[in-house]
C-alpha positions in Angstrom: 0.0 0.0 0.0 2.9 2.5 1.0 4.5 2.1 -2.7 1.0 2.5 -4.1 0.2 5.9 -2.2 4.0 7.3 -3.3 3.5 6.2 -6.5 0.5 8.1 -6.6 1.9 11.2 -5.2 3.9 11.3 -7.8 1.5 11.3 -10.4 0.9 15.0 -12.2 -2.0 16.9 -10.7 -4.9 17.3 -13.7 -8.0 19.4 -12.9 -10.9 18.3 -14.4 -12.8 21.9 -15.3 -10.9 22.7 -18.6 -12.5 19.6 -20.6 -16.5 21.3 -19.1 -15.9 24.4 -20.6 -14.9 23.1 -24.3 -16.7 23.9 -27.1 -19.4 26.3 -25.3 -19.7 29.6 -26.9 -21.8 31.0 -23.7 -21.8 29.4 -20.1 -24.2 31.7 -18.7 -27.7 33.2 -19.9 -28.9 36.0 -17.5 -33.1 36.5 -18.3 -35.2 39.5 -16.9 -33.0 39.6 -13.5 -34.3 41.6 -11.0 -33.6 41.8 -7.2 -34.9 43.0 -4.4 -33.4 44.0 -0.4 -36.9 44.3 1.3 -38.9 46.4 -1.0 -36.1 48.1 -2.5 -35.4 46.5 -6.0 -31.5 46.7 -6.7 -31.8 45.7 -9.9 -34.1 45.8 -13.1 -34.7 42.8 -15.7 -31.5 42.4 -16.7 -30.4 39.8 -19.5 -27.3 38.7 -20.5 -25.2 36.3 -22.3 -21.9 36.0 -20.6 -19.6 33.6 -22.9 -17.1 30.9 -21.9 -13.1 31.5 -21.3 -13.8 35.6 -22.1 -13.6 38.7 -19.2 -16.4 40.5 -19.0 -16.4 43.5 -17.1 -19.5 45.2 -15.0 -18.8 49.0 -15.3 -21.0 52.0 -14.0 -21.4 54.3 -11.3 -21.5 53.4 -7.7 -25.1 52.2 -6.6 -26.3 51.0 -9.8 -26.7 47.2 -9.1 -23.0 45.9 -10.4 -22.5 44.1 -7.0 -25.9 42.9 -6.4 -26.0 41.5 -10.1 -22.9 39.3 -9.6 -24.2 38.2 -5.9 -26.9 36.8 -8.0 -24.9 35.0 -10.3 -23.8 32.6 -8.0 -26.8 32.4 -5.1 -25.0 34.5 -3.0 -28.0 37.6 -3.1 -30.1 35.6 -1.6 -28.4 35.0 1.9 -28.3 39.2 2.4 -30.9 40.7 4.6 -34.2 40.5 2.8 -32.7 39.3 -0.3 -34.5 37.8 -3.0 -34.6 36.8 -6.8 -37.1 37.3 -9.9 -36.2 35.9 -13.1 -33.8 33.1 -14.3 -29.9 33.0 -14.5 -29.5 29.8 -16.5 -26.0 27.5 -16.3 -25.6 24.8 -18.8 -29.2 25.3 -20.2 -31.0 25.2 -16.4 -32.0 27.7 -13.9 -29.8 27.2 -10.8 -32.6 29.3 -8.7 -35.2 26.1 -9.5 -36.5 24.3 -6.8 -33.9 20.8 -7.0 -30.8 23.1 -7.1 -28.3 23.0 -4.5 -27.0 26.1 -4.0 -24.0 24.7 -2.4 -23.0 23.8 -5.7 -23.8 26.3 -7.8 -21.2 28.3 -5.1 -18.6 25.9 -5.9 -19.3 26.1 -9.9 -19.2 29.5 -9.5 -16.7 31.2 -7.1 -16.6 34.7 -6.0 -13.6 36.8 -5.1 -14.4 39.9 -2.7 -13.5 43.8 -3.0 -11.5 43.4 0.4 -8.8 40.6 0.3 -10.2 38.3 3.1 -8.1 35.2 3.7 -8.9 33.1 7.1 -7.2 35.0 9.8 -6.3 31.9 11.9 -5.9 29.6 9.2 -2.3 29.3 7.1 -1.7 29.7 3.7 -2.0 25.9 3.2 -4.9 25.5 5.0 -6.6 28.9 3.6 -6.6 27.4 -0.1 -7.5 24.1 1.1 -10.7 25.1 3.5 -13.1 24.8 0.2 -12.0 21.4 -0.7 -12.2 20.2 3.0 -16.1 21.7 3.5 -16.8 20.1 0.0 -15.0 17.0 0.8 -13.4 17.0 -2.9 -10.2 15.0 -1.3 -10.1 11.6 0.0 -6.1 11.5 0.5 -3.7 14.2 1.9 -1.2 14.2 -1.1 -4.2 14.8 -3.4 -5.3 18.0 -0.8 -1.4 18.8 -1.3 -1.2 18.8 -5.5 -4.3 20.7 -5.1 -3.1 23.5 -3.1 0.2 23.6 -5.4 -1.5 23.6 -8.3 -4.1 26.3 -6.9 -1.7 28.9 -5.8 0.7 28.3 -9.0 -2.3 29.3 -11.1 -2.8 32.3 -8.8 0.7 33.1 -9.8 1.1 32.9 -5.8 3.2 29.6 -5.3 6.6 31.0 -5.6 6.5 34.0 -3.3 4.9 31.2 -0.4 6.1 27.7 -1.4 8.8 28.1 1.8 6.1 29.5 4.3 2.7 27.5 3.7 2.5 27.4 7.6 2.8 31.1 8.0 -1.1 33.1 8.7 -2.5 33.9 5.3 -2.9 37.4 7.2 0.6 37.6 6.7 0.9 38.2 3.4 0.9 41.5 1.6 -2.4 42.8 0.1 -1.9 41.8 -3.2 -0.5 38.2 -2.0 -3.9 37.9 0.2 -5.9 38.5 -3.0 -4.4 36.3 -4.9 -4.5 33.9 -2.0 -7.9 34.6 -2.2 -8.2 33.7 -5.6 -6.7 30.8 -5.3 -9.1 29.5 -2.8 -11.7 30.0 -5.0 -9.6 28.2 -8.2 -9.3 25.1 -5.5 -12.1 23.3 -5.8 -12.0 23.8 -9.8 -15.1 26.8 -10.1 -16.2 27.1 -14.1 -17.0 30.9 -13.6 -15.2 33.3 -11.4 -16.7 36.6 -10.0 -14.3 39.2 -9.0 -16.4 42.4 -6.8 -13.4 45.2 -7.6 -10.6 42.9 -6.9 -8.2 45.3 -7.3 -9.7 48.7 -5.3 -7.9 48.3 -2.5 -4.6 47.4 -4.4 -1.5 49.8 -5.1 -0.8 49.9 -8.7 1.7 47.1 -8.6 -0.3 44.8 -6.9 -3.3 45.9 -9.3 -0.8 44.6 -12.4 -0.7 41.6 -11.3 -4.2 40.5 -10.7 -4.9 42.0 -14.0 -2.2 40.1 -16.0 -3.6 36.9 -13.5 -7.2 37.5 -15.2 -5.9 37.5 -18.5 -4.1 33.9 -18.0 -6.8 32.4 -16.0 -9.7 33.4 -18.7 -7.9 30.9 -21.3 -9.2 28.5 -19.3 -12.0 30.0 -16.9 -14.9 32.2 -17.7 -14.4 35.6 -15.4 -17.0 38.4 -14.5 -15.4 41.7 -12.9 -17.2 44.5 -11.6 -14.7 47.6 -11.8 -15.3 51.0 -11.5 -11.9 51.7 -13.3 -12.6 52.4 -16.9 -9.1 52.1 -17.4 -9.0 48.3 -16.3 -12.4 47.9 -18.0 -10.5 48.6 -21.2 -7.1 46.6 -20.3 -8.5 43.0 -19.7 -12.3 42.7 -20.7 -13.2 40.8 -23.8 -17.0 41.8 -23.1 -18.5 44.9 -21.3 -21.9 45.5 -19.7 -22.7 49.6 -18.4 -25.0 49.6 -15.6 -27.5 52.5 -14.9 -29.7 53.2 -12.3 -33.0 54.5 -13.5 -35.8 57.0 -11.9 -36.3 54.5 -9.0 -32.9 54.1 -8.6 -32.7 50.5 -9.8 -29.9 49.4 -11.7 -30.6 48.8 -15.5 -28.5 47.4 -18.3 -28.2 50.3 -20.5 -25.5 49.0 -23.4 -23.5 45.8 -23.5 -21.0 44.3 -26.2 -17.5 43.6 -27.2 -15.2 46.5 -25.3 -13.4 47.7 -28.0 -17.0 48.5 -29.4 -18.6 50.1 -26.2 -15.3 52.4 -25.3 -14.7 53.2 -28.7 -18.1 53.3 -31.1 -20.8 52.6 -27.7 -24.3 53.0 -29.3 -26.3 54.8 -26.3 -25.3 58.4 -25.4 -25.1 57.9 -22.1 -22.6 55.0 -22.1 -20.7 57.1 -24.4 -21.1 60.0 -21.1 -20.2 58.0 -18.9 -16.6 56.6 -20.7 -15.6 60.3 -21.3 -16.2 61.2 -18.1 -19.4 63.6 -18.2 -20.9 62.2 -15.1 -20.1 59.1 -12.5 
């Protein structure tokens, strides 16, 4: 049994989310969202195709619904205070608000990274990336929980700034290191979609550069919603953009969405074209 186990360590660690995605030209169909805290709707009928392996970013000003609509995306909306749901976000051609849907597991197909890095104070590094796969049981030996974490934090272009102190606090690490420790955590327990809530607004400009050029690698093989409120990173690393509005009763709408070259550059409505150059937000 020994030899079998080391033998088996040995082997090359092989996710299993790239072969999911292959072939799809959009993971994601958003129809006639809207959401509510209370009586207060946050957001308006939105729809939206979000594609496979592509960056879309969520721009607009502040309190038009870009949060709320990515809280949504993965059943996270619903646990706020008076939170609830109209409409369907479909995955995979079914509505993962219907009735038989764990939402469990639409968090773990879809992770979410927050504005505020926010690793496990009392936890390590180690045992930061690997607290996902240990609540989702997604490991039966401890050299498997081991090529995981390796795996996770080299994808989160993390593993060679930490590969000598996995035991140290995750609250140890720089800001930028703790957000892409974050990340990592989410990449663990192999998400298909990530959602990032202004990763990078609490980041110096370095740090910021990195998670950016981070997106760019991981949407070859992930599908990655950002909400931003820098139109300069908008531009950078989105393949897709949405601009979010809120209307007379202050709920957020979807006033123009398309490739980002198009909506910086050529954007149909006047007031996306407003809000790019500045006039307002």
């Amino acid at each position: 049994m020994k030899g079998t186990v080391e033998s088996m360590a040995n082997q090359e660690y092989k996710p299993t989310q790239g072969a999911a995605l292959e072939g799809k030209t959009g993971i994601m169909e958003v129809q006639n969202l809207s959401a509510w805290y209370g009586n207060t709707r946050a957001i308006k009928d939105i729809s939206i195709a979000i594609k496979s392996e592509t960056i879309t970013a969520i721009i607009g000003p502040s309190g038009c619904g870009k949060s709320t609509f990515i809280r949504c995306l993965n059943r996270l909306h619903e646990v706020s205070h008076g939170g609830r749901v109209e409409g369907c976000v479909m995955l995979d051609g079914k509505d993962i608000y219907a009735g038989d849907i764990d939402p469990v597991i639409i968090r773990r197909r879809i992770g979410m990274v927050f504005q505020k890095p926010a690793p496990f104070p009392t936890m390590s590094i180690f045992e930061n990336v690997a607290a996902g796969l240990k609540l989702t049981r997604l490991w039966s030996r401890h050299w498997e929980l081991e090529k995981v974490v390796e795996h996770s934090l080299r994808q989160a272009a993390l593993w060679e700034e930490v590969k000598d102190k996995l035991n140290q606090s995750g609250a140890s690490l720089s800001g930028g290191q703790q957000q892409r420790l974050c990340i990592a955590r989410a990449l663990a327990v192999e998400p298909e979609i990530i959602l990032l809530d202004e990763p990078c607004s609490a980041l110096d400009p370095s740090a910021t550069l990195k998670i950016e050029d981070l997106m760019r690698n991981l949407a070859e093989q992930y599908t990655i919603v950002i909400v931003t409120h820098n139109m300069q990173q908008a531009a950078r690393v989105s393949d897709m953009a949405a601009f979010f509005l809120a209307d007379q009763d202050r709920a957020g709408i979807l006033v123009e969405y398309g490739k980002t070259s198009q909506l910086f550059t050529n954007p149909k409505d006047k007031r996306t074209e407003d809000y790019i150059t500045g006039r307002f937000g």
